[in-house]
N, C-alpha and C positions, 0 to 999 in steps of 0.2 A: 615235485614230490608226488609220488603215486598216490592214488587213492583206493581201497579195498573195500569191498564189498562181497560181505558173505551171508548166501542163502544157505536152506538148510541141509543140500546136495551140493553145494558149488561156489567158487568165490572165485570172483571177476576183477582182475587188479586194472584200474586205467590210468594212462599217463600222459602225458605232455611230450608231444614226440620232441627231439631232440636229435639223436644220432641219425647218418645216413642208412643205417643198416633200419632203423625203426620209419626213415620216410619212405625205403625200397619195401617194404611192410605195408605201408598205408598207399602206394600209388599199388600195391596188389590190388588189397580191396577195391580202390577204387576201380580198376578196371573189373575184377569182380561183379561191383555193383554196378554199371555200364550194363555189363553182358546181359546181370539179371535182370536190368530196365528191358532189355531190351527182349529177352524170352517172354518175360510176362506180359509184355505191351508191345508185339510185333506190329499192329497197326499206327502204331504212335511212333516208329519209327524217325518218320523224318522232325515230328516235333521233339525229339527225343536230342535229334543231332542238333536242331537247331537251338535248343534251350541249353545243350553245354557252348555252341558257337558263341550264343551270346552271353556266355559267364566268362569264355576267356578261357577256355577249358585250357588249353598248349598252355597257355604262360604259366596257368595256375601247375602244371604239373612239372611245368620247368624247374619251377621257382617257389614248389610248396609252402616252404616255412617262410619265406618276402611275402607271401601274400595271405597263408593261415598261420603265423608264426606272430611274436611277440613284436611289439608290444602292441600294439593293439590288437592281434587275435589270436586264436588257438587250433592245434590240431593234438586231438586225443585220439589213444589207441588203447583198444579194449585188450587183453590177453584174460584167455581161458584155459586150462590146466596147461599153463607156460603156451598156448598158441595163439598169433594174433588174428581176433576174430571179429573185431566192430571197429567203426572211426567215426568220427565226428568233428567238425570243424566250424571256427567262425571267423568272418573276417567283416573290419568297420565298413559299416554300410551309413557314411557323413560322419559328426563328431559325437551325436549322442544316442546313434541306431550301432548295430551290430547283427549279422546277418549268420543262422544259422546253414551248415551246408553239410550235407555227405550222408547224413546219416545210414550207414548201414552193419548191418549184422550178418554175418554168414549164415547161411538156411542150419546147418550144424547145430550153429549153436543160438537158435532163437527160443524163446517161452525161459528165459533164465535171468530175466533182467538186466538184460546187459547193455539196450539201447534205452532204457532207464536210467542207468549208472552213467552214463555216457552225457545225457541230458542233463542231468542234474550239475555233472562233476562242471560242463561245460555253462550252464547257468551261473552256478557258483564264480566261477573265472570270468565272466561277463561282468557280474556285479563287483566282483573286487578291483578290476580295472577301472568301474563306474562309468559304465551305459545304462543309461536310461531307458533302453527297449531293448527287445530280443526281435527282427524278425524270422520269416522263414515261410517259403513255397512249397506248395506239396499237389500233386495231381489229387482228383479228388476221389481216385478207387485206390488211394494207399492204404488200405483199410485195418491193416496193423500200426501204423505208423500215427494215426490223425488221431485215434483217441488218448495215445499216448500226449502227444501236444498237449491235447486239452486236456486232461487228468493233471497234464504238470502248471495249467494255469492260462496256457493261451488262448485268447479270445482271437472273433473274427476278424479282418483288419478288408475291409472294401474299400476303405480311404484308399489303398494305395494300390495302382495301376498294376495287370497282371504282369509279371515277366517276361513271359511267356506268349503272351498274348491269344491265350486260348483262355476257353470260359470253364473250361473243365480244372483250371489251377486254384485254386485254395491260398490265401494267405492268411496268415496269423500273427499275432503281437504278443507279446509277453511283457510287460512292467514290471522292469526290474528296482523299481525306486520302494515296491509296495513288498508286505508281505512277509514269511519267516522265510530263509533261505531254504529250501528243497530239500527234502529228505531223502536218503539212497536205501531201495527196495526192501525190504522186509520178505525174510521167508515166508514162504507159503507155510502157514501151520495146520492146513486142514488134513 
């Protein structure tokens, strides 16, 4: 079932992909957001190739919804006046972790709460499957991306060994046992 979300200029409808014409949508983005790791972080290059080598990039895109799909995980896709323009995915990272993945937004359409809506919506579907953490990697100049994390609740997670294996990666946790379930953005009313 879609989820809607409306600000006071715009409304972000997200959904649980499903069709193949909605996963040919979401392997856009991600090579999208590939490309843009890679403009904005030309010198991280090869940690860049290496960090999808080691996620399994080819299968994960072989086999999108086997690996972000039901029932244990999910892949959401943002659409903004009918175009698709954010994704978000997670897939079981053991029996009581869940691992967030993708997050991205098109340059287009960012500052509109749309990787908010996406957060949340994806939280929510965490906890009603019943995991007990959320987590998730993030380089540490994502500097749009991290306060978002922590605004929606995740703390730092050092316990667990970087991905990556650069010092520059960032991990985080989320407890999802704790808490009111997430609320979806609120119009700017200034």
């Amino acid at each position: 079932m879609p989820s809607v979300f409306q600000g006071a200029f715009f409304m972000v409808k997200v959904i649980a992909v499903e069709t193949e014409e909605e996963v040919a949508a979401v392997k856009a983005l991600i090579y999208e957001f590939i490309d843009w790791l890679g403009a904005r972080y030309p010198e991280l290059e090869e940690l860049i190739k290496d960090y999808f080598s080691n996620q399994g990039f080819d299968e994960e895109m072989s086999n999108l919804l086997g690996v972000f799909g039901p029932p244990g995980g999910a892949c959401l896709l943002a659409y903004h006046q009918g175009e698709p323009v954010g994704i978000l995915m997670m897939k079981p990272h053991g029996e009581t972790e869940v691992e967030m993945n993708r997050m991205f937004v098109k340059e287009s359409a960012r500052g509109l709460g749309i990787g908010k809506a996406l957060a949340v919506r994806l939280v929510e579907e965490a906890r009603r499957i019943g995991y007990d953490w959320m987590i998730l990697s993030a380089l540490d100049r994502h500097f749009e991306a991290l306060p978002l994390y922590r605004g929606l609740g995740f703390v730092d997670d050092s316990e667990r060994p970087p991905d990556s294996g650069d010092e520059r990666e960032i991990r985080l946790k989320l407890d999802l046992r704790s808490g009111d379930a997430l609320r979806p953005p609120r119009p700017d009313r200034s």
